[in-house]
C-alpha positions in Angstrom: 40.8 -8.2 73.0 44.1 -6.9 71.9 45.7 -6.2 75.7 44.2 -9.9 76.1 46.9 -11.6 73.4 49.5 -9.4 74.3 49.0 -10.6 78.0 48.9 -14.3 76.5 52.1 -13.5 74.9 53.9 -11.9 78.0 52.4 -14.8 80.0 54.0 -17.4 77.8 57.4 -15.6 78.1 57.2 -15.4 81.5 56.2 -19.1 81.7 59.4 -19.9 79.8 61.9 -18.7 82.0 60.2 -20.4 84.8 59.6 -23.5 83.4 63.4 -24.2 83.0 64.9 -26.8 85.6 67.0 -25.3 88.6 66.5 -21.7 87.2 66.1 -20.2 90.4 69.0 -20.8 91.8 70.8 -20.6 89.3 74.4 -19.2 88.7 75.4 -16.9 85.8 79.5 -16.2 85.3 80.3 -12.9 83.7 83.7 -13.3 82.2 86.0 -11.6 79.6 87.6 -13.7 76.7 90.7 -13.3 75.1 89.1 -11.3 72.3 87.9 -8.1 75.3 84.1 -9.4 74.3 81.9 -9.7 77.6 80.4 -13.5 77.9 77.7 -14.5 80.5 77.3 -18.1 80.8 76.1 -21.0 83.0 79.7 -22.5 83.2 82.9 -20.1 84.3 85.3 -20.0 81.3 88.1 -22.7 80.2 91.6 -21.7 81.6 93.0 -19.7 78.8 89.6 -18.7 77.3 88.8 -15.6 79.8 88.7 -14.4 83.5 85.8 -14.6 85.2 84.8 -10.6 86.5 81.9 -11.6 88.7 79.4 -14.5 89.8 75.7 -13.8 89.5 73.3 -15.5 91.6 69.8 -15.2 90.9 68.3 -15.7 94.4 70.4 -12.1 95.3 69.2 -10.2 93.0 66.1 -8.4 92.5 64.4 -6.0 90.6 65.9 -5.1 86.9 68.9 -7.1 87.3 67.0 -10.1 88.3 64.9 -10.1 85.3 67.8 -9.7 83.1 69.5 -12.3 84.4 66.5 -14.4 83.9 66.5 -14.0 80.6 70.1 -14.5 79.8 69.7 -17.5 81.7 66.7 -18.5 80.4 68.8 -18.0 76.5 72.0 -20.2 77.6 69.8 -22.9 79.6 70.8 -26.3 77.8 71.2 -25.3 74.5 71.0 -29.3 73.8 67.0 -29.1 74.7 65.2 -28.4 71.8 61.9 -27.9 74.0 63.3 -24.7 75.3 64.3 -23.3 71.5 61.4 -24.8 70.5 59.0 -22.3 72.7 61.1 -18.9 72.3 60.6 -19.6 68.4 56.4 -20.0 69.6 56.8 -17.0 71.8 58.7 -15.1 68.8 56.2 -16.1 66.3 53.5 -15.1 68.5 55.0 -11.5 69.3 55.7 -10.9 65.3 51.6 -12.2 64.4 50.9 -9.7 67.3 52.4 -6.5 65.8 51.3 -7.3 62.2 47.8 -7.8 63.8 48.3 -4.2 65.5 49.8 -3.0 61.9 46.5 -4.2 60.4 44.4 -2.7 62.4 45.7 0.2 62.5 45.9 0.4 58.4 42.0 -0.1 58.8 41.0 2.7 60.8 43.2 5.1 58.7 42.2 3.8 55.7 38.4 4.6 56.8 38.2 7.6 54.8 38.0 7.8 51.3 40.8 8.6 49.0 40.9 11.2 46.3 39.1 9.5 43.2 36.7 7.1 45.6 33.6 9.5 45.6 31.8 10.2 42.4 29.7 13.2 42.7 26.6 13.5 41.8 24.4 16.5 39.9 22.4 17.3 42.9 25.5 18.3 45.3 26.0 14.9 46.6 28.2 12.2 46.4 28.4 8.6 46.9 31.7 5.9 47.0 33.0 4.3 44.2 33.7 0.4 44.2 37.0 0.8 44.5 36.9 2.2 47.9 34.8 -0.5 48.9 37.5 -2.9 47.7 40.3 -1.2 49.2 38.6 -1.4 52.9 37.8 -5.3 51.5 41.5 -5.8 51.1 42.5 -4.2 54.3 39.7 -6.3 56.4 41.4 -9.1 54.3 44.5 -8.2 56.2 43.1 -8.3 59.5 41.5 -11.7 59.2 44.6 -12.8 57.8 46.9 -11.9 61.2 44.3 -12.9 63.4 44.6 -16.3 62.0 48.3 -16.2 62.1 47.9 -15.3 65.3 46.0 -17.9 66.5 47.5 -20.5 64.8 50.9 -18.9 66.6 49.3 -19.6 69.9 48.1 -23.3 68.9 51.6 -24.2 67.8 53.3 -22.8 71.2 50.1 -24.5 73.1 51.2 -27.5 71.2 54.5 -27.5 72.7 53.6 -27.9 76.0 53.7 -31.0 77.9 
């Protein structure tokens, strides 16, 4: 269940790079400013702002440098469109409820066994669990409930976006 929302998530970042308009063939501009800081943008620099080092085209590259160049597209795309924001803030929020989920789950199975001062022992050689283990592992199930509905709610609002 848990490779399934992580391929939800890496599906919906995916989808966001290709649903922007024109991305494809698409033109990035690395350039230098005036300050020695490396810009990549849609648009070459000003005169006086930088020199451009080298033109990127998208439809040439492949491989690693293809989907970085996505992605820094896919950041400076029409900054104007909130749509675009809009989803990598769904896409963010999703990826965070997806690691506290993990962080939760995790904290579960660890905290399986009992902690010194959770058993009571008994006369006869045994021992049984004291209510504040079962509290504990009530608390960290509490957890886990808790970021799968962030989760979900995470997807819903991103789902929501969509046209």
């Amino acid at each position: 269940m848990r490779a399934r929302w992580a391929l939800r998530a890496l599906w919906g970042l995916g989808a966001g790079v290709f649903m922007l308009p024109g991305l494809h063939a698409q033109t990035l501009y690395e350039w230098r400013a005036s300050d020695g800081s490396t810009v990549y943008s849609q648009t070459p620099p000003d005169p006086g702002q930088g020199i451009v080092s080298r033109t990127l085209k998208l439809q040439d590259l492949d491989g690693p440098e293809r989907a970085t160049t996505l992605r820094v597209a896919a950041r400076s795309a029409n900054a104007a469109d909130p749509l675009p924001q809009a989803l990598r803030s769904a896409d963010n929020r999703i990826g965070l409820a997806i690691i506290a989920l993990k962080n939760a789950e995790q904290a579960l199975r660890t905290g399986q066994s009992p902690r010194a001062g959770e058993r009571q022992h008994l006369v006869n050689g045994h021992s049984r669990l004291k209510q504040v283990y079962f509290d504990r592992i009530k608390a960290l199930e509490s957890r886990v409930a808790q970021a799968r509905a962030e989760l979900q709610a995470a997807y819903a609002a991103r789902d929501a976006l969509k046209p």
